[in-house]
Phi, psi and omega in degrees: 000160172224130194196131187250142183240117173243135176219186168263015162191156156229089140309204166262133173178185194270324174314307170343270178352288202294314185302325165295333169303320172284311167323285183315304214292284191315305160322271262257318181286035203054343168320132171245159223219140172226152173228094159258141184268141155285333182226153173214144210224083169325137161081344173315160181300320178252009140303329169274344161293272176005294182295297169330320193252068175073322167323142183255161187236130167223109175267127190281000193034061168295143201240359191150149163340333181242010137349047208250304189294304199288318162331282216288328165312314200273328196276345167303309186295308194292308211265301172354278156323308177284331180055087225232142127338274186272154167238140162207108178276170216198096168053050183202035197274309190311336180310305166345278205292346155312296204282343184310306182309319193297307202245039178301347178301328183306156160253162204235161182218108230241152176237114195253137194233354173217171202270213160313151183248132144276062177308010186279325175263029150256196185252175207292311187309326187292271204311314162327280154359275145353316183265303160342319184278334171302326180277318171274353176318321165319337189281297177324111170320317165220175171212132235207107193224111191266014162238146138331291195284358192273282185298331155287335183277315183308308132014261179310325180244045159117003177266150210264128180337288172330337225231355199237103162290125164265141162245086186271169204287168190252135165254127166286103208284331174319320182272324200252142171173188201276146147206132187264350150311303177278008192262317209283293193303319199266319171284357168312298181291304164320015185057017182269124193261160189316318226239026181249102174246151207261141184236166203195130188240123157230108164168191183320104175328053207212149201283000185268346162327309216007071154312349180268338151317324173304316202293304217272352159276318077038260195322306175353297207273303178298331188296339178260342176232142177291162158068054185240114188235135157260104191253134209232120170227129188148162188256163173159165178339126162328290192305312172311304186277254209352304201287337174297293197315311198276338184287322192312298179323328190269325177274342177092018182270339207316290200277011177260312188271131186261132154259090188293351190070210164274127174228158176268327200258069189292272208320302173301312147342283186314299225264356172273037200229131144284343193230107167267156193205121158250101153280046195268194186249343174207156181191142174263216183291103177287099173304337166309260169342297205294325198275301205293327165312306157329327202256001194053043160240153183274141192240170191207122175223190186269203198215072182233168179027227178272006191308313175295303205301328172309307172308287179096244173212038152299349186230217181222094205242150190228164178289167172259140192074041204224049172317289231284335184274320161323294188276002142259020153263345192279267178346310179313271197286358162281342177276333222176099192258127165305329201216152165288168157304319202262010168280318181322281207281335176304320180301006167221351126334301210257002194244324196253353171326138171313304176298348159288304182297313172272357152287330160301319205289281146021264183314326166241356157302308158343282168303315158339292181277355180240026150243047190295317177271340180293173181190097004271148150323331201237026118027309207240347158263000157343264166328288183339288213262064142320299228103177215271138182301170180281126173253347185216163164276129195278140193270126181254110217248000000 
């Protein structure tokens, strides 16, 4: 196959991640494989992964948002020179349904990548956007939904049953895993003493997060038990992170919580956490969870997207916007971990792996192009690629 992957950068994110992962996996399978970007930034980490393992990079030099004509020319000209099978795109879909008329032999592959939407906290463009995609979604050949609830919500607002895989996403278990070395160096740095344990929230400083539940379960928390360090690690708005500094102040955390910012060395990050927690409000597949479970540490989430299904009944799940349930699941599993680490992380061994995600990936794309005529195509990969069966009963607090 020949198959262009489109995205608008490859930064740090989860999405990134997962598209490089995938890139490599299908390259590595004989695939000749392209990744074009809307931006291109000489020297990122995973661009230079990419390339190291053979991917070609082709950049559309997008100059901005309102970048449009010399964009959609450039991006016209790229699917020509490659001529590609599959385009599957990555949180870029509607661009897609342009080029359709131009390249019908391409098949086209739309990616979902979050779960339910609040559009009231998005901006005009985002909502416009958003409905549009709803509407046109009929154009696309398949949809590649790397959550359930991702898939069930797309569903509901117009997208065609027939035509939507769930796929999850695969952790590179090689990078993530226990390491009690890099557990020792990083709480070394953080200041953290042996008889202190640490609970740790990670990702985008952003209000779908909901870090002031975290916090405020977190106060809870410390009033009944000693020796408790928060460690909050991710980048965001300046105006965001300021209002977490003054709610911690107002809870009386100043001197519980550490804030590390945005880190690259995410495996360590992970393996210096005794507790991990995503308290958000909406979550497609949590790349969070899935990579800190690798590392065996137990986690406690709210009960959005796959999260319970993800956990199974290595962790704990709680409703969201809920602090008093939060801190006493939080509590729960610092007394008493239901699974061992390596029981934590074989569940993503054996279910979530990189290699399961590009033989599925694989396996219907495939099937996509050698059912061209069928209706629906995708039909015969359905069951396969569900996802992985429930192995546990989901831990409930």
């Amino acid at each position: 196959m020949r198959i262009c992957f489109l995205i608008r950068e490859l930064t740090h994110g989860g999405a990134e991640r997962q598209l490089v992962a995938l890139a490599k996996g299908l390259h590595a399978r004989g695939h000749d494989v392209t990744v074009v970007v809307y931006y291109y930034y000489s020297g990122e980490p995973l661009e230079n992964e990419l390339l190291e393992a053979g991917v070609r990079i082709r950049s559309l030099q997008k100059r901005g948002r309102w970048d449009l004509l010399a964009f959609l020319f450039q991006l016209g000209r790229v699917m020509r020179e490659e001529r590609p099978d599959i385009l599957h795109s990555y949180l870029t879909d509607l661009v897609t349904v342009i080029l359709k008329p131009w390249f019908p032999s391409t098949k086209i592959v739309w990616g979902i990548r979050s779960s339910s939407m609040d559009l009231s906290l998005c901006d005009w463009l985002t909502r416009v956007s958003c409905k549009l995609t709803f509407r046109l979604s009929r154009f696309a050949d398949a949809v590649i939904a790397n959550s359930r609830a991702g898939r069930d919500y797309h569903i509901a607002q117009g997208y065609s049953r027939e035509k939507v895989v769930v796929i999850p996403n695969g952790i590179d278990t090689q990078r993530f895993r226990p390491d009690p070395e890099a557990r020792r160096h990083v709480r070394s740095e953080w200041g953290i003493q042996d008889k202190e344990q640490v609970i740790g929230i990670v990702g985008w400083l952003r209000p779908m997060k909901d870090h002031p539940t975290f916090f405020q379960a977190a106060s809870l928390l410390a009033q009944k038990r000693n020796h408790l360090r928060f460690v909050c690690v991710g980048a965001g708005a300046p105006e965001y992170r300021e209002s977490l500094h003054r709610l911690t102040r107002s809870l009386k955390l100043t001197d519980h919580v550490i804030w590390p910012g945005g880190r690259s060395d995410m495996p360590a990050v992970f393996n210096a956490l005794d507790l991990l927690v995503s308290s958000s409000i909406t979550e497609g597949f949590s790349n969070v969870i899935a990579e800190a479970m690798a590392c065996g540490v137990p986690c406690v989430a709210t009960d959005v997207g796959d999260s319970a299904w993800l956990m199974g009944n290595t962790g704990e799940v709680v409703p969201p916007h809920e602090p008093v349930a939060l801190a006493n699941a939080m509590g729960k599993l610092l007394a008493r971990r239901p699974r061992t680490a390596i029981q934590i992380r074989q569940r993503i061994v054996e279910q979530f792996s990189v290699e399961k995600l590009v033989a599925d990936t694989e396996q219907t794309l495939l099937t996509l192009l050698d059912n061209t005529k069928s209706d629906p195509p995708l039909r015969a990969v359905q069951a396969a690629c569900s996802g992985a069966p429930e192995k546990f009963p989901v831990g409930r607090n």
